[in-house]
C-alpha positions in Angstrom: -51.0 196.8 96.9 -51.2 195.4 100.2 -54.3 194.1 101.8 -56.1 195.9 103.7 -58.9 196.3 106.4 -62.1 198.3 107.0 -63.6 199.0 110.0 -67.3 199.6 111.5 -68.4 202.0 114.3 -71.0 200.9 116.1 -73.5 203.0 118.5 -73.1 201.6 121.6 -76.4 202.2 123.2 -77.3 199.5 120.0 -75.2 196.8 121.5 -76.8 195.8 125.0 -77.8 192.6 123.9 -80.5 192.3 126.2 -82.3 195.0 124.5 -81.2 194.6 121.0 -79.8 191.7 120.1 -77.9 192.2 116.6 -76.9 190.3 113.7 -74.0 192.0 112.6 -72.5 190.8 109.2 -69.6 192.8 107.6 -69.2 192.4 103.7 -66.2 192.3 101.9 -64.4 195.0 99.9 -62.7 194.7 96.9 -60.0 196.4 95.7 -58.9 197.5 92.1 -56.4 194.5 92.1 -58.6 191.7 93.6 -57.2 192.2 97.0 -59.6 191.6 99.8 -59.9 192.2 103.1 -62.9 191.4 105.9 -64.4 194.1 108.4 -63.0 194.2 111.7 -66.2 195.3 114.2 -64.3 197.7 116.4 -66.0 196.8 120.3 -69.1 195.1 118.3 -70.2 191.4 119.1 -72.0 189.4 117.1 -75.0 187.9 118.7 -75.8 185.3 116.1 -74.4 185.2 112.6 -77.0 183.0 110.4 -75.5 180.5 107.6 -74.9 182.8 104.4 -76.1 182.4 101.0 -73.7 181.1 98.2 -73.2 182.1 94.7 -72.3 180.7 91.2 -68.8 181.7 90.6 -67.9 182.5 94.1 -64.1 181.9 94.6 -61.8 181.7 97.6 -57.6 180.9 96.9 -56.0 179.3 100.1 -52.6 178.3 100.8 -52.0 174.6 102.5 -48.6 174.0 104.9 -48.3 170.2 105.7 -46.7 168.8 108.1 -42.9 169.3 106.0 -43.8 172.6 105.3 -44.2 172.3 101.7 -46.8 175.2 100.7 -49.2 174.6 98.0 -51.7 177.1 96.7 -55.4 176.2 95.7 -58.6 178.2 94.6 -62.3 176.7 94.6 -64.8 178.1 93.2 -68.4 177.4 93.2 -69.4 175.7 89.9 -73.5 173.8 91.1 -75.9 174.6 94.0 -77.8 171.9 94.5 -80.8 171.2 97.1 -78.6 169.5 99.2 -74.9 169.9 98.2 -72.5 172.9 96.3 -70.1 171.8 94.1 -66.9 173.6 93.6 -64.0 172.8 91.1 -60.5 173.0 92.6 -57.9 174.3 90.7 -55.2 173.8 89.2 -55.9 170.6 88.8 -59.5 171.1 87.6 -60.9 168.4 90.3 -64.7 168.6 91.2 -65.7 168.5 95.3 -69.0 168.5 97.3 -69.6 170.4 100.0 -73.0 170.7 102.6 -74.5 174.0 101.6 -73.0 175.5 104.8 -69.6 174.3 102.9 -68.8 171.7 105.9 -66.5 169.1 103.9 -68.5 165.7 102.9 -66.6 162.8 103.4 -66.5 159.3 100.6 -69.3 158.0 103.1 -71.2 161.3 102.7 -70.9 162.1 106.6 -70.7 166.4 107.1 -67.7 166.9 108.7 -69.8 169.5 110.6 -66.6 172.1 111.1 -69.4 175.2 111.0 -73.2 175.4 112.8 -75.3 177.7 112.0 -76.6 180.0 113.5 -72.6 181.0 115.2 -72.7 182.4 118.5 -69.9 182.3 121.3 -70.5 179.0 124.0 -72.4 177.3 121.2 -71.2 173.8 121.6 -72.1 170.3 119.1 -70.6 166.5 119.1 -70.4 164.3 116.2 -69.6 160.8 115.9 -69.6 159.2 112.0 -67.7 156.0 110.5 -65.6 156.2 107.6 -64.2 154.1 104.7 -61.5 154.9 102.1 -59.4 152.4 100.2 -56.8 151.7 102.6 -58.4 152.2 105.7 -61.9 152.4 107.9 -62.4 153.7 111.4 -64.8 156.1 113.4 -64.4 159.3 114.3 -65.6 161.6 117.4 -65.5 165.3 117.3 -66.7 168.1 120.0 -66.9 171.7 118.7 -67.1 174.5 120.4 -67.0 178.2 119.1 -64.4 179.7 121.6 -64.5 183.5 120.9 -65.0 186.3 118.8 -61.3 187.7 117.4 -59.4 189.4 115.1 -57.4 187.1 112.6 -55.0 188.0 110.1 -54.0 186.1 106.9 -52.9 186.8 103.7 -55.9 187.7 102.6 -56.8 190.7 105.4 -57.8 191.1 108.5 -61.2 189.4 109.7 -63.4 189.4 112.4 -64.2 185.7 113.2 -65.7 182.7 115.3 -62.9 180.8 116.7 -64.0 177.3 117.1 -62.1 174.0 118.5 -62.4 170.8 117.8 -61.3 168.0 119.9 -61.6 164.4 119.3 -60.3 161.0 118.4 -60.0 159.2 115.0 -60.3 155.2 115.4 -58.6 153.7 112.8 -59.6 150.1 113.0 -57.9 148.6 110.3 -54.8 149.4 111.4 -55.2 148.9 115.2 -51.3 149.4 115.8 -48.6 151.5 114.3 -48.4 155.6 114.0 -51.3 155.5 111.9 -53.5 152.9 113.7 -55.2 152.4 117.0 -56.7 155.8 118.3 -55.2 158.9 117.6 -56.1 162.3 119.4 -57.2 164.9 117.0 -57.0 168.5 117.6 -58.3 171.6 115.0 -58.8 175.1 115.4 -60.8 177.3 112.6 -61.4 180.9 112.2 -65.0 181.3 110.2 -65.0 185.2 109.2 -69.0 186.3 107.9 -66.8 188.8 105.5 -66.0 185.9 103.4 -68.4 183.3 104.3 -65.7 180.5 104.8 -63.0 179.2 107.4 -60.1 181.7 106.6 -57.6 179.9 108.8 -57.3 176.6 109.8 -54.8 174.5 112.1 -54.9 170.9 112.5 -53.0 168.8 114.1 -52.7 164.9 115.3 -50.9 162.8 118.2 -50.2 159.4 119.4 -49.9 158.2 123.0 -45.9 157.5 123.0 -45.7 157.6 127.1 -45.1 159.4 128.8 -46.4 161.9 126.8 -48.3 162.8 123.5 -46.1 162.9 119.8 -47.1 164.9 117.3 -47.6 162.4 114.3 -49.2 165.0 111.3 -49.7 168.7 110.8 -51.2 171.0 108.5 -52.6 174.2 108.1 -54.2 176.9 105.8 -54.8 180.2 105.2 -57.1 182.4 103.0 -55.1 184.4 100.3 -57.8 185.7 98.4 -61.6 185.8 97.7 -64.3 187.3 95.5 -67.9 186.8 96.1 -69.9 186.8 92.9 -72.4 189.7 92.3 -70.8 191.9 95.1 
């Protein structure tokens, strides 16, 4: 069976904003097979979507494309809630990862990479600036997000009405200070956060070197949402 999408109708003396302002969060639907899909508001906006709550056993399957275009296939799933983080195990290899309770990423330094803010609305903008260490390298990195637009995305997983949010920046790699990985590279990332499934369904990232006269493309990757089931619904 094929994914599929619902759709909601929405009375449209509800939707002057100036009036009525409204929170509009569609829920996913399951279907008799596992297949999900997200709602798609037909001529609804969203004025604010607030951060959603999380659930033991809630589980989302992605598939990753790097930069050779090798796909790999990965499922998290929610495993601890804690007061300050949520911890998911990745299969299948059965790894454990921390995420902020709005599931931004937490880097080895424990910096949120601060991909989602809550509460979402169209213009919102944020900056972030954080250091970072790892084995091999250290460096800093600058981001600036802004949430772009309201559209429709499809993935494997459905069709979804999401945030679109950019993210330009730079990542400083300063222990490398030449080379395609050292010195500053420009970073550019796009996600598509659908309320449906309470994640980032797609994501496109990509990062480029200053080769004059013009910018090279030096790594790639991307992911998509394949499936998810949120516990309890």
């Amino acid at each position: 069976m094929e994914p599929y999408t619902t759709s909601l109708t929405c009375n449209n003396s509800r939707l002057n904003s100036r009036q009525a302002p409204l929170v509009l969060i569609a829920r996913s639907i399951r279907s008799s097979v596992g297949l999900v899909a997200g709602a798609v508001l037909g001529g609804c906006a969203w004025a604010q979507v607030q951060a959603p709550q999380y659930n033991l056993e809630d589980t989302w399957t992605y598939e990753r494309i790097d930069s050779l275009g090798v796909r790999t296939a990965y499922t998290e799933t929610v495993k601890k809630i804690g007061d300050q983080f949520i911890g998911v195990r990745i299969d299948p290899e059965g790894k454990a990862r921390r995420y902020s309770l709005t599931f931004n990423p937490i880097d080895s330094q424990r910096n949120e990479i601060e991909r989602v803010r809550f509460p979402l609305f169209v213009g919102n903008k944020w900056k972030t600036e954080h250091e970072w260490k790892n084995s091999i390298d250290a460096g800093q990195t600058s981001s600036n997000y802004k949430v772009e637009a309201e559209e429709e995305v499809v993935v494997p997983a459905g069709t979804f009405r999401a945030f679109k949010i950019t993210n330009l920046g730079w990542i400083d790699n300063q222990t490398a200070p030449v080379g395609p990985l050292g010195g500053k590279t420009k970073a550019e990332y796009t996600y598509w956060y659908a309320p449906a499934a309470k994640r980032i369904v797609k994501y496109e990232g990509k990062h480029l070197k200053w080769a004059p006269p013009n910018y090279i493309e030096t790594w790639s990757s991307k992911y998509e949402l394949k499936s998810f089931k949120i516990s309890g619904e």
